[in-house]
C-alpha positions as CSV (number, residue, x, y, z in Angstrom):
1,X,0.0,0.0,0.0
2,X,1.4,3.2,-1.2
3,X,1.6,6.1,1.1
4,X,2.2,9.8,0.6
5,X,5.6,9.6,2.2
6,X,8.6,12.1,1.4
7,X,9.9,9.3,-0.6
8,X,6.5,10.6,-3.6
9,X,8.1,14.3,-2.9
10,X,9.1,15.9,-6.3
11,X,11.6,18.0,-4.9
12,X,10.8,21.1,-6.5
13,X,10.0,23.1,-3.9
14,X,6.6,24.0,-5.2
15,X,4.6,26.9,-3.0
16,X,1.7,25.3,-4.5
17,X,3.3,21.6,-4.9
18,X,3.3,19.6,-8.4
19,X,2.5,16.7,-7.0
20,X,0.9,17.7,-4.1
21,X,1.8,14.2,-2.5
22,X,-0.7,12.3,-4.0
23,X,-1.7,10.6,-7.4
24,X,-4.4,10.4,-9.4
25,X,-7.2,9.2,-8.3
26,X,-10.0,9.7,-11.2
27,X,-12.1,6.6,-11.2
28,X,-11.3,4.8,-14.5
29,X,-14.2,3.2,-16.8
30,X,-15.3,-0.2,-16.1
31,X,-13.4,-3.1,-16.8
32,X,-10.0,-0.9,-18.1
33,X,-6.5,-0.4,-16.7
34,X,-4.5,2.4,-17.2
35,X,-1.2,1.9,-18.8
36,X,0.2,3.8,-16.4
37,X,0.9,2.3,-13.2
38,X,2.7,5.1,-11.4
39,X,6.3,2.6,-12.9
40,X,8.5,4.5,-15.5
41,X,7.2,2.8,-19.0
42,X,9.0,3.2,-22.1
43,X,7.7,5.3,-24.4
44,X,9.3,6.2,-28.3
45,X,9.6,9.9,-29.2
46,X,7.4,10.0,-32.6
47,X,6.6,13.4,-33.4
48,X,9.2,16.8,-32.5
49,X,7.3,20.1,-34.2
50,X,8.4,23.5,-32.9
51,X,6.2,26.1,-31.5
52,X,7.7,28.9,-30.7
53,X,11.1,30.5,-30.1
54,X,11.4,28.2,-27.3
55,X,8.6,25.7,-26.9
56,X,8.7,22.3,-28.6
57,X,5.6,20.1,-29.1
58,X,6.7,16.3,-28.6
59,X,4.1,13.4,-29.0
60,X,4.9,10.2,-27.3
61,X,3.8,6.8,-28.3
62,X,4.2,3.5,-25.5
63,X,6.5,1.1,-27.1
64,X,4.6,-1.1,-29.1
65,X,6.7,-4.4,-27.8
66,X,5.4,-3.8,-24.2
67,X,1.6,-2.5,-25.3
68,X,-1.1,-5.3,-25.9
69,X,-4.5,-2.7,-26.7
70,X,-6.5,-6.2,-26.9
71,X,-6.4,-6.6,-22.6
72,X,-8.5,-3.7,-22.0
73,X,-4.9,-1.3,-21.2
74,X,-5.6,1.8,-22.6
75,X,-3.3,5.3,-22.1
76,X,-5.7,7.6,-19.7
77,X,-4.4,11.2,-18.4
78,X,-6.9,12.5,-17.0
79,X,-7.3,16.4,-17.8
80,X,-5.3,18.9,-15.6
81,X,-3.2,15.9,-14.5
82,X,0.3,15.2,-15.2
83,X,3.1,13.1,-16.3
84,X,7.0,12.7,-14.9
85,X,9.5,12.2,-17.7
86,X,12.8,11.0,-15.9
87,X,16.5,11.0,-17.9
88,X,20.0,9.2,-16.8
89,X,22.2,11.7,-15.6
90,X,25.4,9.7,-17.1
91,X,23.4,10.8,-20.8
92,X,26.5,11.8,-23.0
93,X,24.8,14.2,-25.6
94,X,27.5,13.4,-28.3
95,X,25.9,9.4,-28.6
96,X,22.6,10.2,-29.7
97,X,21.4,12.1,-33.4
98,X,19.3,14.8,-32.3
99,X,16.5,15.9,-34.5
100,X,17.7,18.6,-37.2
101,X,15.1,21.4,-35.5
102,X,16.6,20.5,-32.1
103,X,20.5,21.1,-33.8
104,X,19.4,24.3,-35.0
105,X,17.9,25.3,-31.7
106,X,20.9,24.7,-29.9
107,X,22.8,26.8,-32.3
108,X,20.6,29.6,-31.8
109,X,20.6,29.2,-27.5
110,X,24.2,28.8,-26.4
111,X,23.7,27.6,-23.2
112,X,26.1,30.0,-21.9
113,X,23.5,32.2,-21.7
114,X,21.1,31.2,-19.4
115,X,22.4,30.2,-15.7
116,X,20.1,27.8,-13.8
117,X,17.2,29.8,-12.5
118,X,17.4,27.8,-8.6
119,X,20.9,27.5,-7.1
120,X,22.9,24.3,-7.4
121,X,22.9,23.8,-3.5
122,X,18.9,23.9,-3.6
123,X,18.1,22.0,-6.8
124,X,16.4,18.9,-5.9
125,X,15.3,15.5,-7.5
126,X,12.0,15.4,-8.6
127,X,11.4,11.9,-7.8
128,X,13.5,10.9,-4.9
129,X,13.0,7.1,-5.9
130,X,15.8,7.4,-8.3
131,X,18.6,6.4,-6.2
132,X,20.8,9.2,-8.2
133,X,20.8,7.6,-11.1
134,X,18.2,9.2,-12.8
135,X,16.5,13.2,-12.5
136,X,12.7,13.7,-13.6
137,X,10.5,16.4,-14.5
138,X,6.5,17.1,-14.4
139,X,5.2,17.6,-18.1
140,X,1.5,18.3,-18.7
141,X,-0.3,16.6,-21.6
142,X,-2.5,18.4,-23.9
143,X,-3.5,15.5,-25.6
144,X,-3.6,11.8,-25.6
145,X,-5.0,9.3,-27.8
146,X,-6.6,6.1,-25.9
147,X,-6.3,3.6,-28.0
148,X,-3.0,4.4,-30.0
149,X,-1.2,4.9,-26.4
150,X,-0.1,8.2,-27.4
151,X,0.2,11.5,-25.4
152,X,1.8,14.9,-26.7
153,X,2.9,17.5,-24.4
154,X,4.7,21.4,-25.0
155,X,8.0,21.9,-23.2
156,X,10.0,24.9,-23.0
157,X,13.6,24.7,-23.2
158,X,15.9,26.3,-21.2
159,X,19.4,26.7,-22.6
160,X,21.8,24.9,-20.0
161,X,19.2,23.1,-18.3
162,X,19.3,19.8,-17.0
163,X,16.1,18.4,-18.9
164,X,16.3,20.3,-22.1
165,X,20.1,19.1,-22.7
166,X,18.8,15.8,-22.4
167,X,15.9,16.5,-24.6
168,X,18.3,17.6,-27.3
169,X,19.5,14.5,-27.7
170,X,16.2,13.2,-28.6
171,X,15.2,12.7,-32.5
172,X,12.3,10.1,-33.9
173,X,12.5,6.9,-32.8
174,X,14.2,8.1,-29.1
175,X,13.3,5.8,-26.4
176,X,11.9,8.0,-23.3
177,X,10.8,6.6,-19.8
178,X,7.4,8.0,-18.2
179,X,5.2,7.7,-15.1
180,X,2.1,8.9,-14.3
181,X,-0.7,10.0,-13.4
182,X,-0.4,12.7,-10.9
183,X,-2.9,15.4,-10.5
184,X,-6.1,15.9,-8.1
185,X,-8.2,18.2,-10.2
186,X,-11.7,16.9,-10.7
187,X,-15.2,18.0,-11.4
188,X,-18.1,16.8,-12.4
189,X,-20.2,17.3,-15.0
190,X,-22.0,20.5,-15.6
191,X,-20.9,21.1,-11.8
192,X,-20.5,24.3,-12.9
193,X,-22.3,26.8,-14.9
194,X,-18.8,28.7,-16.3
195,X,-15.4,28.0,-16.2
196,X,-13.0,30.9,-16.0
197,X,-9.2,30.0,-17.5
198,X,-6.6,32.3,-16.6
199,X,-3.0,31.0,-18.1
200,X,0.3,32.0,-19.3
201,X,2.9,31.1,-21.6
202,X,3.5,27.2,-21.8
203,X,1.3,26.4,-18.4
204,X,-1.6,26.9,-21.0
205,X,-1.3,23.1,-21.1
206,X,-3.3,22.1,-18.2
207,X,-6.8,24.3,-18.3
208,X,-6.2,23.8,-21.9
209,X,-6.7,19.8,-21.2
210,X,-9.3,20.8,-19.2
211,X,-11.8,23.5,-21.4
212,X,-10.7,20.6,-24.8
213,X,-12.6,17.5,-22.5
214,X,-15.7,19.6,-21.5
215,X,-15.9,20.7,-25.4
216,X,-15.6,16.7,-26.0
217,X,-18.7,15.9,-23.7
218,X,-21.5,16.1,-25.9
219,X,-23.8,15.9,-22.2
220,X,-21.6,18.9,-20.8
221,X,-23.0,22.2,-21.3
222,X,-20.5,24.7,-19.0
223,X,-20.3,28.2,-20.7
224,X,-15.9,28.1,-20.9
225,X,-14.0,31.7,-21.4
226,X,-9.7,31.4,-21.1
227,X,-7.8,34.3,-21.0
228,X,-4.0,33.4,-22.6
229,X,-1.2,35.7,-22.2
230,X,1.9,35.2,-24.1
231,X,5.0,37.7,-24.6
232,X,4.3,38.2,-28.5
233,X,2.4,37.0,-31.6
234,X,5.5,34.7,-32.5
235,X,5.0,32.7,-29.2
236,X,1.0,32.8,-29.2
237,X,1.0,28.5,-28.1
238,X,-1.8,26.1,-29.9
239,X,-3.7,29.3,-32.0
240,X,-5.4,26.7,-34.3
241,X,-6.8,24.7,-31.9
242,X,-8.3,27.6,-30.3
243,X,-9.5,29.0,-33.2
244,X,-11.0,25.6,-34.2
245,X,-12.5,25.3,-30.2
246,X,-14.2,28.8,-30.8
247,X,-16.3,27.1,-33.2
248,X,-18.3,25.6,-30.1
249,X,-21.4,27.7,-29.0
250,X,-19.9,27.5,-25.1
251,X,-16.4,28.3,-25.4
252,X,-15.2,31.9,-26.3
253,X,-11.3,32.8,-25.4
254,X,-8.8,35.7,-25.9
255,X,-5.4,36.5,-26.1
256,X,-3.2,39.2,-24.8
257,X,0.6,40.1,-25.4
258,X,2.7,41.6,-23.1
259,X,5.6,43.0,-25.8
260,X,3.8,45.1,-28.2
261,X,4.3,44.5,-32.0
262,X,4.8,47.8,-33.3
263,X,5.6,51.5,-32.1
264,X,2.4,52.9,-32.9
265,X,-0.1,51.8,-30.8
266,X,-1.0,54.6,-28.3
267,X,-1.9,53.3,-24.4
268,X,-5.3,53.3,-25.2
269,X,-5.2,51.6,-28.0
270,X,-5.9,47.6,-28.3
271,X,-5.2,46.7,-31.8
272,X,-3.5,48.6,-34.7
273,X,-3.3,47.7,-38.8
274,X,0.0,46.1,-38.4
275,X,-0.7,43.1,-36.1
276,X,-4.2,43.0,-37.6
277,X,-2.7,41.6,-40.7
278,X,-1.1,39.1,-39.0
279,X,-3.9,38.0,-37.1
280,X,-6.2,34.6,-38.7
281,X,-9.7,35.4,-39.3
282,X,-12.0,37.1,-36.4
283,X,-8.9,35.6,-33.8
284,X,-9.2,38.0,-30.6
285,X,-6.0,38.8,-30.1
286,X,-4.9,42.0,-28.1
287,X,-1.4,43.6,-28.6
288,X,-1.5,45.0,-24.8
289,X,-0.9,43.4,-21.4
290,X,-3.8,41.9,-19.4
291,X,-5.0,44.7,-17.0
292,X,-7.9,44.9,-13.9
293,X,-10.3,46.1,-15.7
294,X,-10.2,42.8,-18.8
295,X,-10.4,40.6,-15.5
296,X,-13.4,42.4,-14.5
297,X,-15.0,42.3,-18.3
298,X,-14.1,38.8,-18.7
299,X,-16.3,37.6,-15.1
300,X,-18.7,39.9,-15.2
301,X,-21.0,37.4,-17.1
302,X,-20.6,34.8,-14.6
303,X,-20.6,36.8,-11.9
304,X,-23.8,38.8,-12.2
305,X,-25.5,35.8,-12.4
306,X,-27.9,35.0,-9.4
307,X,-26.9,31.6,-7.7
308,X,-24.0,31.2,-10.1
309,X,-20.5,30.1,-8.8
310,X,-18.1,30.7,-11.7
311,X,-14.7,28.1,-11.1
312,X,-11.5,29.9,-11.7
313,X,-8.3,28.3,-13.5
314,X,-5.2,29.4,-13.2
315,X,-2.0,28.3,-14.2
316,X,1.4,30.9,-14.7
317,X,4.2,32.3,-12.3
318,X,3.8,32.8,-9.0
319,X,3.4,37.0,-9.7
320,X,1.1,36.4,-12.7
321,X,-1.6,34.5,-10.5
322,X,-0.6,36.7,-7.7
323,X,-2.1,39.1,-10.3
324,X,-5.1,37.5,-10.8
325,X,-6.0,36.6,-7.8
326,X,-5.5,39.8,-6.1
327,X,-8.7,41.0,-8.8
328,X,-11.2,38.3,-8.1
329,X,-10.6,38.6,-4.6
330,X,-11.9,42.1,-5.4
331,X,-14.8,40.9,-7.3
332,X,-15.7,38.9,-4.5
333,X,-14.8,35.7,-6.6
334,X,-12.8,33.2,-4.3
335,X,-13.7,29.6,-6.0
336,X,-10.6,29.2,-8.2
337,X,-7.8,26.6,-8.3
338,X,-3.8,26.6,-9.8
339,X,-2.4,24.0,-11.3
């Protein structure tokens, strides 16, 4: 029997921990078992597509040898939740042929120029299991496939860190090990009436997960509205999926950038000609910085509801939901949660 020990700890120090502690524990569908077992499983590197300047979509497929579909296994991350990718720290870079994009990357990111954000002395495992052989880190899905046992996530790399040097070794056909699923985000159905996501950057990923699933229920009918901040229009993450999701009479979204596109917008201003021609069809996309008065906009339809408790998703830096907190607290809102 498994107990939330230190031992499950994922060392990262985590105000608001990844892990919390605990796995998983969405009930699974009748009679199937979820390829993962909370045991590192092989899994081959099939797709590497870049994003943006520094984010990399990878899709992951469980090695075919070790994956029988006919026993009723299937691959289940359940939204929000996520994943631990672990790597050997003996990797020697120069063994493996990295994928051409991933060679050019590297070219373009010296890792000279980055230093590791937390201090050496302070750096933890994530996974204290590993016996030092091995260092992991905590990946969010945005999508998986059931039946092919295949899962793609967005990482951003961090020239001279641990993870992404390893991950620069990687090219199609890699071998990766993964472990799942971890995550205690649940609701239920039409539980409630809106959903509210607030995210940043890459940590789109989990309310991402989240808002795609509800849009999947055909017997879900929550109103969804994300709000997406991202520093420009070159690194605006998964635009055509959100553009496709708008399609949906429940789900409305919008996207703000905090490095403006040209020199001649004035402060009032939220759009100009340049970035408008840049911009896909009828995509709501704002070349300013999310402000108080957006936050207030963007409840107020929940909000002023009688008997309506809108549910809050946030997912970003410490100061960006700092940020957004700080508002609804102020609109009286206090039913959110942070991945």
């Amino acid at each position: 029997m498994e107990t939330n020990s230190d031992q499950e700890c994922c060392g990262s120090g985590c105000t608001n921990c990844v892990l919390d502690l605990k796995p998983s524990r969405h009930k699974l569908p009748p009679g199937v078992t979820n390829l993962f077992d909370r045991t590192y499983q092989p899994f081959v590197c099939c797709s590497i597509v870049q994003q943006a300047e520094n984010v990399f979509r990878f899709t992951f497929r469980r090695d075919k040898s070790s994956h029988d579909p006919s026993n009723n296994h299937r691959l289940i991350v359940p939204p929000g939740c996520h994943l631990l990718m672990r790597a050997p720290k003996t990797f020697n870079r120069s063994e493996y042929p990295a994928d051409d994009q991933l060679v050019l990357w590297r070219k373009q990111h010296p890792a000279h120029q980055v230093v590791d954000r937390v201090p050496t002395s302070e750096l933890e495992k994530y996974d204290k299991n590993e016996e030092d052989l091995f260092f992991s880190r905590p990946y969010t899905p945005i999508a998986h496939n059931h039946e092919a046992a295949t899962f793609e996530v967005l990482i951003k790399m961090e020239p001279g860190g641990k993870m992404t040097e390893y991950l620069l070794t990687l090219s199609i056909g890699s071998t990766t090990e993964w472990k799942g699923v971890y995550g205690e985000f649940q609701r239920r159905r039409n539980q409630y009436p809106n959903v509210v996501g607030f995210v940043q950057g890459v940590a789109i990923a989990p309310v991402y997960s989240t808002m795609r699933s509800i849009l999947d229920d055909d017997e879900d009918y929550t109103r969804l509205t994300l709000c997406a901040c991202f520093r420009d229009l070159e690194n605006v993450l998964l635009r055509d999926e959100l553009q496709a999701m708008a399609g949906y009479w429940n789900f409305k979204y919008e996207t703000y950038l905090s490095r403006r596109s040209c020199s001649c917008l004035q402060d009032e201003a939220s759009s100009c000609s340049c970035i408008a021609k840049r911009k896909k069809y009828n995509e709501p996309i704002y070349d300013r910085r999310l402000d108080e008065k957006d936050i207030a906009r963007l409840m107020a339809p929940s909000s002023e509801k009688k008997n309506s408790s809108p549910l809050v998703l946030l997912c970003g830096t410490d100061s960006f939901t700092s940020f957004i907190i700080s508002n609804l607290v102020k609109l009286g809102i206090e039913n959110f949660y942070i991945f």
